[in-house]
C-alpha positions as CSV (number, residue, x, y, z in Angstrom):
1,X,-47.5,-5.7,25.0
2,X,-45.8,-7.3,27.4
3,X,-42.1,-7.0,28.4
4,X,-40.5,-9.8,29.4
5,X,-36.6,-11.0,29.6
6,X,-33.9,-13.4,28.2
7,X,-31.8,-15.5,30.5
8,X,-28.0,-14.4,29.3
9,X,-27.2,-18.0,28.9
10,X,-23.7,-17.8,28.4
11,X,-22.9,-15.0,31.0
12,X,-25.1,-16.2,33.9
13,X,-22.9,-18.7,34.7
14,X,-23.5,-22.2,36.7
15,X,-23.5,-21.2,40.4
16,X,-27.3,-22.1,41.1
17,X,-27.3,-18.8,43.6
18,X,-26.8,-16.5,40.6
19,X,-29.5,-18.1,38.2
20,X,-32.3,-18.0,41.4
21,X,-31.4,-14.0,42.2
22,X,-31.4,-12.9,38.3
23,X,-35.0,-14.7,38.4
24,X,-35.8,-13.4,41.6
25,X,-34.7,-10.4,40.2
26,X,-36.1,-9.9,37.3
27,X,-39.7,-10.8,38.5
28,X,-39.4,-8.1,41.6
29,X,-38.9,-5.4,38.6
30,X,-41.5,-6.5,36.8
31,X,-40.9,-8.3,33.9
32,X,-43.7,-10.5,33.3
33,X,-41.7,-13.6,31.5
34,X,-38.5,-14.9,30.7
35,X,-37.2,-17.0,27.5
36,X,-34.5,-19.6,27.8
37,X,-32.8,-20.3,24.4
38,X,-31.7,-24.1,23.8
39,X,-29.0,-25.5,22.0
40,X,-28.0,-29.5,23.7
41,X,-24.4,-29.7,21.8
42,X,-21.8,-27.2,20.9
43,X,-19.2,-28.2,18.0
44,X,-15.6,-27.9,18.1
45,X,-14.5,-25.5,15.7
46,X,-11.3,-27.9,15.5
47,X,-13.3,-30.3,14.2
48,X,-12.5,-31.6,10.3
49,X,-14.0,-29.4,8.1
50,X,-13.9,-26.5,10.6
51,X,-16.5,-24.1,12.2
52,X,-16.3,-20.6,11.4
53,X,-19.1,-18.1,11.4
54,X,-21.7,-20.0,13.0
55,X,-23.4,-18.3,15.9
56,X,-22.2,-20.8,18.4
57,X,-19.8,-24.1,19.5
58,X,-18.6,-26.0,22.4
59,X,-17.5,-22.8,24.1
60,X,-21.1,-20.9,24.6
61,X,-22.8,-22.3,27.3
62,X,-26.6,-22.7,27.4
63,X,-28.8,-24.0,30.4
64,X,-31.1,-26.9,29.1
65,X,-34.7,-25.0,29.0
66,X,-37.4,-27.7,30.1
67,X,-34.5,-28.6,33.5
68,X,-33.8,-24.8,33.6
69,X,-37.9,-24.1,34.0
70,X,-38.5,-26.5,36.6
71,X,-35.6,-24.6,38.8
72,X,-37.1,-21.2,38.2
73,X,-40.7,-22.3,39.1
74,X,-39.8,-23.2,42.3
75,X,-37.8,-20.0,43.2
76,X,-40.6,-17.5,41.6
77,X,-44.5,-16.8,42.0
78,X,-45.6,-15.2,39.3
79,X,-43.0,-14.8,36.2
80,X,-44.2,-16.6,33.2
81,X,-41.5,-19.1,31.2
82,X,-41.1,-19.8,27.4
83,X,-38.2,-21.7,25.4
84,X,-37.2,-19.9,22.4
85,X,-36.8,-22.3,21.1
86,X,-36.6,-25.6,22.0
87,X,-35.7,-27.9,19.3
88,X,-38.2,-30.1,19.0
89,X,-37.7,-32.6,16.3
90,X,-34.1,-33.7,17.5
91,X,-35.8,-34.7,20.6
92,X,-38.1,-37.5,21.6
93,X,-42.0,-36.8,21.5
94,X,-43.0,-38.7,24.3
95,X,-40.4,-37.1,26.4
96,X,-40.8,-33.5,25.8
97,X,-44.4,-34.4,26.3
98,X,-43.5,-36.0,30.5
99,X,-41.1,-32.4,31.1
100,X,-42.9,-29.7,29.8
101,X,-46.4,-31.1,31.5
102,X,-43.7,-31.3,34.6
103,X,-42.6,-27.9,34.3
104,X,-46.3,-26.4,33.3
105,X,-47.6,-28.6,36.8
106,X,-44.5,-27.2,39.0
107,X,-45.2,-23.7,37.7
108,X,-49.1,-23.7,38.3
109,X,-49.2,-23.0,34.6
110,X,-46.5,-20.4,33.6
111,X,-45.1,-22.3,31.1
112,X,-45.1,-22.0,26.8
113,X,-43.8,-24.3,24.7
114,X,-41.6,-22.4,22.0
115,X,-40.3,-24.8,19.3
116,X,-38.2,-24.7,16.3
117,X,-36.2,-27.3,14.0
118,X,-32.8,-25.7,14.5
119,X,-30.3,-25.4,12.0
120,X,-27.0,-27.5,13.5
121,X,-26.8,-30.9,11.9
122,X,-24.3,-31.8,14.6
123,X,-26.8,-31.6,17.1
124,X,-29.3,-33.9,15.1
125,X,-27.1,-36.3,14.2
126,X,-25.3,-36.8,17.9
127,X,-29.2,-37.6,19.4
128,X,-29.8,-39.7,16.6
129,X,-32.7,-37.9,15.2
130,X,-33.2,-36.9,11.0
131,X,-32.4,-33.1,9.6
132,X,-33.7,-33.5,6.6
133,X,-37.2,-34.2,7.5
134,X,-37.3,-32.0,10.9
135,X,-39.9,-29.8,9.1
136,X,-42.8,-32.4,8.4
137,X,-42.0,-34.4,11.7
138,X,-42.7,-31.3,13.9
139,X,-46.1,-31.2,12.7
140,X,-46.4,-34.4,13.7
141,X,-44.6,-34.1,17.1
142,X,-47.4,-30.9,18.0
143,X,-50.2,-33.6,17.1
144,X,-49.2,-36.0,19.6
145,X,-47.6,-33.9,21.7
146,X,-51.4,-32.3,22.2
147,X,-52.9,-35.4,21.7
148,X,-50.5,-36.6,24.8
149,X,-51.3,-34.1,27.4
150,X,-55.6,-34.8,27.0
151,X,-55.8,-38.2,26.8
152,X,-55.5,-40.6,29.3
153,X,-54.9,-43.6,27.1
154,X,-54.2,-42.9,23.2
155,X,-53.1,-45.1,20.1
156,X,-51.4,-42.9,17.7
157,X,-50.4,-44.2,14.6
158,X,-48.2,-41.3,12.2
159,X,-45.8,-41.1,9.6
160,X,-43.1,-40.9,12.5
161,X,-44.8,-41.6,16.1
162,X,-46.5,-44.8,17.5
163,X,-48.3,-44.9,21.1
164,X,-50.1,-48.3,21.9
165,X,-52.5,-47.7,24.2
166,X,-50.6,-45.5,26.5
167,X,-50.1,-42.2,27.6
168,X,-48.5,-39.6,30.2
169,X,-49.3,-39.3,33.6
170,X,-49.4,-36.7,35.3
171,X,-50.2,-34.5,32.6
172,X,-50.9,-30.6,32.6
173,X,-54.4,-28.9,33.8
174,X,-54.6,-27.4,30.2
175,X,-52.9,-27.5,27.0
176,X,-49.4,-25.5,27.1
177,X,-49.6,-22.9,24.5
178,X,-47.1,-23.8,21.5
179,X,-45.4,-21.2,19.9
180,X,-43.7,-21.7,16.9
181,X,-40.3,-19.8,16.3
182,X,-39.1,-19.2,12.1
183,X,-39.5,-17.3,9.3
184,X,-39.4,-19.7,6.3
185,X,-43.0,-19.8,4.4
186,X,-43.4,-23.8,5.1
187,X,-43.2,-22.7,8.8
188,X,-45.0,-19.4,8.8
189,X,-48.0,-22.0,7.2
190,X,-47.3,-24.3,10.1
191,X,-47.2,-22.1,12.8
192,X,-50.6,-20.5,11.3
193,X,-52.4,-23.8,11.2
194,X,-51.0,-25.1,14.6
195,X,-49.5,-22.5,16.7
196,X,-50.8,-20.7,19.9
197,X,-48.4,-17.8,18.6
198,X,-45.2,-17.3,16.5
199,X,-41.9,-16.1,17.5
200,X,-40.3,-14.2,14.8
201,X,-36.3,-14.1,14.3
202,X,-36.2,-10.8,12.9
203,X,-36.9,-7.0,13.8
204,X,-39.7,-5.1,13.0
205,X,-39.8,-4.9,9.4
206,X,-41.9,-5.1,6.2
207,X,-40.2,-9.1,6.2
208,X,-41.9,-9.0,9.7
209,X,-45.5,-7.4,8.6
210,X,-45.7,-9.7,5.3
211,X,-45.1,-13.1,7.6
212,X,-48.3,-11.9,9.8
213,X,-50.5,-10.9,6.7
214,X,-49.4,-14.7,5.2
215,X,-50.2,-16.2,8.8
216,X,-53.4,-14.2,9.1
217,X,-54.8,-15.0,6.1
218,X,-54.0,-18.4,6.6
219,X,-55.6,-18.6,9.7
220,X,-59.2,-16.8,8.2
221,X,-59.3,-19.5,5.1
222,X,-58.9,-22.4,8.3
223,X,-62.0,-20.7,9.8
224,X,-59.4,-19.6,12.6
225,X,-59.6,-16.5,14.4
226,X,-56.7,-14.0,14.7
227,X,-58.0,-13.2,18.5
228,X,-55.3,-14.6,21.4
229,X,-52.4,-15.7,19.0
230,X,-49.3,-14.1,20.4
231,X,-46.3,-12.8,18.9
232,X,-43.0,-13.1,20.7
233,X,-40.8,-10.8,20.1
234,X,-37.2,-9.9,21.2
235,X,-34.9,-6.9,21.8
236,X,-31.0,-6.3,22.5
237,X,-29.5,-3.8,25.2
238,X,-26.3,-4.1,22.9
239,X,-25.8,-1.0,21.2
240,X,-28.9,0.7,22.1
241,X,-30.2,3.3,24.6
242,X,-33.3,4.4,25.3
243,X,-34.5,6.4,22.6
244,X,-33.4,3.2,20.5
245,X,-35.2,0.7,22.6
246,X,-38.7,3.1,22.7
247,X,-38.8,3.4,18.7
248,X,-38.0,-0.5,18.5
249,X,-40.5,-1.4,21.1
250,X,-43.2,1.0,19.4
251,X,-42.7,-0.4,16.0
252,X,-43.4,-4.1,17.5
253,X,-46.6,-2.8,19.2
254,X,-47.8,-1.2,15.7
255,X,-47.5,-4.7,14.1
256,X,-49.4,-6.2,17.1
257,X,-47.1,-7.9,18.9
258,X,-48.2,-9.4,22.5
259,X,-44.8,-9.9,24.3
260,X,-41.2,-8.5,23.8
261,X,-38.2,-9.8,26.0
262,X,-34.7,-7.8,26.2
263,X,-31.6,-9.7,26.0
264,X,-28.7,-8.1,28.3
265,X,-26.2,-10.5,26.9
266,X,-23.6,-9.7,24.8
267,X,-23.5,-5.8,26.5
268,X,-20.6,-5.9,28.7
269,X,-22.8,-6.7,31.5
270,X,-20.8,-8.5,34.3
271,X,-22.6,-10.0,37.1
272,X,-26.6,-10.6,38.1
273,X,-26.4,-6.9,39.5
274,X,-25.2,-5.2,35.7
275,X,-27.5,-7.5,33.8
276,X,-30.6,-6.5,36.2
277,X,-29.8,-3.1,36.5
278,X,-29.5,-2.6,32.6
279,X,-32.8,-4.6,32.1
280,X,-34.2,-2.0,34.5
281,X,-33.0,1.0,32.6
282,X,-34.5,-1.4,29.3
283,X,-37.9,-1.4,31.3
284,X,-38.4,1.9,32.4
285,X,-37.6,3.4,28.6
286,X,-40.1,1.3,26.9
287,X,-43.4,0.8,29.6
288,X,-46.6,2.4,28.3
């Protein structure tokens, strides 16, 4: 399993410096990828019918991912990249298509493409894209999306999407490995029949072990093998210590998980230095 870590978002600030030496950082101690989480509008909780309880608003600050990435290749060598999860439906196909082949190409292929359909209306309705339907159109989206970085001329013809005789260019060596995040059965089915691996938003619990069994045997009935799908997990320095973080990382690797990243957000942490050197003291407690 390997051990990777979250950008703290919200605590890392905007000075450019900071962002290149918690990278820089993080890569020299050994962490093998990072996740970027992605959220494109924050709501005022003033706003009429208010905004209490809801895990974020116009006060949390998070780096847009696919920009983010494209920074972070050209500081490091070898640390992979993964948005967890970028929100694909509100956003244009096409688009995401041009910047993550951008950030795959500037990153000589560290780069996966973690998607999910979000849960903020605001943010779907201020980039003029549909809630209710987010589900189905992300199928869609992965179709052309793949379809997008292969062909050098394509006409698509969906439900939601049209391409006339076009395409992207430049596009990526390879296909960038799609990951989808989510937990809900219609997505679990999804992520079975499309994905390249599954990000789960939950610990490592029966809930956790039944979603893999549902994905698994939907994957053998499409005549698709279980071998190389990936299961991106996460951890919290919050209110752990190492005895903690070694029994959570353990259970993960019983249920087969491929990658873990520890989030040193929300810990007290002040400065590149804290966060690095708690990731550090993370590291060393849970390495094989």
């Amino acid at each position: 399993m390997q051990i990777g870590i979250v950008l703290p978002h919200h605590e890392i600030g905007v000075d450019p410096g900071a962002i290149k030496a918690f990278v820089q950082g993080a890569e020299s101690l050994g962490f093998t990828h990072l996740l970027a989480y992605d959220h494109v509008l924050g709501a005022d909780p003033a706003r009429p019918g208010g905004w209490k309880n809801r895990p974020y608003d116009k006060d949390v600050r998070f780096h847009e991912p696919l920009t983010t990435f494209a920074f972070i290749a050209a500081v490091t060598s070898k640390i992979d990249m993964m948005s967890a999860v970028l929100i694909l439906p509100q956003r244009q196909t096409a688009l995401v298509a041009k910047q993550a082949a951008e950030v795959a190409l500037l990153s000589n292929g560290r780069f996966r493409l973690g998607i999910g359909t979000g849960w903020n209306e605001v943010e779907y309705e201020a980039l003029n894209e549909n809630f209710n339907n987010r589900g189905k159109r992300q199928a869609e989206q992965v179709d052309l999306l793949r379809k997008l970085w292969a062909e050098d001329t394509l006409t698509y013809e969906g439900n939601w999407h049209r391409v006339s005789a076009a395409s992207i260019n430049p596009r990526p060596a390879q296909q960038i490995p799609i990951w989808f995040g989510g937990s809900a059965p219609a997505l679990l089915d999804r992520c079975a029949s499309l994905g390249d691996g599954w990000i789960p938003i939950m610990g490592p619990t029966p809930d956790a072990a039944a979603a893999l069994d549902r994905m698994k045997a939907k994957r053998k009935a499409a005549g698709k093998s279980w071998d190389g799908f990936g299961i991106q997990t996460q951890a919290q320095i919050r209110g752990g210590d190492p005895d903690r973080w070694r029994s959570h990382a353990d259970k993960w690797r019983a249920l087969g998980a491929t990658h873990l990243a520890v989030a040193t957000h929300n810990a007290g942490n002040d400065g590149v230095d804290a966060h690095l050197r708690a990731a550090a003291r993370y590291l060393s407690s849970v390495t094989e």
